[in-house]
C-alpha positions as CSV (number, residue, x, y, z in Angstrom):
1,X,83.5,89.3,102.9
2,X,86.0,88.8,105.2
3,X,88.6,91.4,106.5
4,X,92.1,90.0,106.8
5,X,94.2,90.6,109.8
6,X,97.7,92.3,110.0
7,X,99.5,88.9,110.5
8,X,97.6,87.9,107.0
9,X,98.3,90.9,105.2
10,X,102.1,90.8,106.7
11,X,102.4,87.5,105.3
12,X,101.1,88.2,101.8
13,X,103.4,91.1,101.2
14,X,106.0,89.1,102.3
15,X,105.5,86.6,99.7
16,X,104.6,89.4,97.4
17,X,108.1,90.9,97.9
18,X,109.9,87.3,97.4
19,X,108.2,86.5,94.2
20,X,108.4,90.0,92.8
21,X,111.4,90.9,94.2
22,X,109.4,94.6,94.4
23,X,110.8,97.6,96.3
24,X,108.9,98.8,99.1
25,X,107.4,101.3,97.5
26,X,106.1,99.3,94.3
27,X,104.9,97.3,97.2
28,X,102.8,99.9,98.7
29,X,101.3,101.0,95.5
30,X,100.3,97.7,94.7
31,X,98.5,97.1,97.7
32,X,97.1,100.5,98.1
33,X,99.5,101.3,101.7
34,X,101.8,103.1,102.5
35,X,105.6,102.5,102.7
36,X,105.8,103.0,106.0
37,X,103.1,99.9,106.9
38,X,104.8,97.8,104.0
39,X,108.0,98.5,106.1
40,X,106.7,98.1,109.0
41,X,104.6,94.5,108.2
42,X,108.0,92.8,106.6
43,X,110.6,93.8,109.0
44,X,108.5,93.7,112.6
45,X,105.5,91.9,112.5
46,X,106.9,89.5,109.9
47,X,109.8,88.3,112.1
48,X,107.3,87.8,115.1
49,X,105.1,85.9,112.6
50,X,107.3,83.5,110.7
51,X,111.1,84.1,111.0
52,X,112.2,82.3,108.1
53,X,109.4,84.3,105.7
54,X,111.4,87.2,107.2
55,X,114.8,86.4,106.3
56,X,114.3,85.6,103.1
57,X,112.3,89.2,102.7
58,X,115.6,91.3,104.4
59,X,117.6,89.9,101.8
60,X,115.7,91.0,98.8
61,X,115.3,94.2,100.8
62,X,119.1,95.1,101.4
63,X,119.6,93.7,97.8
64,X,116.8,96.7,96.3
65,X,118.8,98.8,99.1
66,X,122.3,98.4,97.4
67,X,120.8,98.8,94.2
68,X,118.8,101.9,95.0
69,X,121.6,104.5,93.5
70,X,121.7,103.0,90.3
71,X,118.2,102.8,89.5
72,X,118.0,106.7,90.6
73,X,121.1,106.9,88.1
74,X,119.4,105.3,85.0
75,X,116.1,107.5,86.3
76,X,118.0,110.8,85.8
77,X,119.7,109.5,82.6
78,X,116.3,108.4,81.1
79,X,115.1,112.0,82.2
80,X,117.5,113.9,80.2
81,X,117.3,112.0,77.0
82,X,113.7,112.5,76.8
83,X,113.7,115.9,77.2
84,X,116.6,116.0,74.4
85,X,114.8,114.5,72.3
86,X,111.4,117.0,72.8
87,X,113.9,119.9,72.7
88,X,115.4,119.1,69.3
């Protein structure tokens, strides 16, 4: 079995992220990584490797940026009423 290089793996998340539209982080869970190569893979070597790929990635990124404060909202709002609920 072949072991697929860091352009190759670069590449796959990046399509990963456009068809998903996935954070980072679901990202790096997916593909057993960390954030910080996820990161790292899609906005570096990505934009060395095929610009265009890249561009298209940044804009789902700053999209799942913009959005992050909500989803911590409805996080912290799912939080509560669950634990309302056990409590009564």
């Amino acid at each position: 079995m072949r072991k697929i290089t860091i352009e190759e793996r670069a590449i796959n998340l990046g399509r990963y992220i456009i068809e998903t539209k996935e954070t980072v982080r679901s990202t790096a869970k997916k593909f057993g990584i960390s954030k910080s190569t996820v990161h790292k893979d899609v906005s570096d070597r990505l934009l060395k490797i095929n610009p265009i790929l890249a561009k298209d990635v940044r804009k789902i990124l700053d999209e799942n940026k913009a959005e992050r404060h909500l989803r911590g909202g409805m996080a912290t709002k799912l939080k509560y009423q669950m634990e309302k609920k056990i409590s009564s």
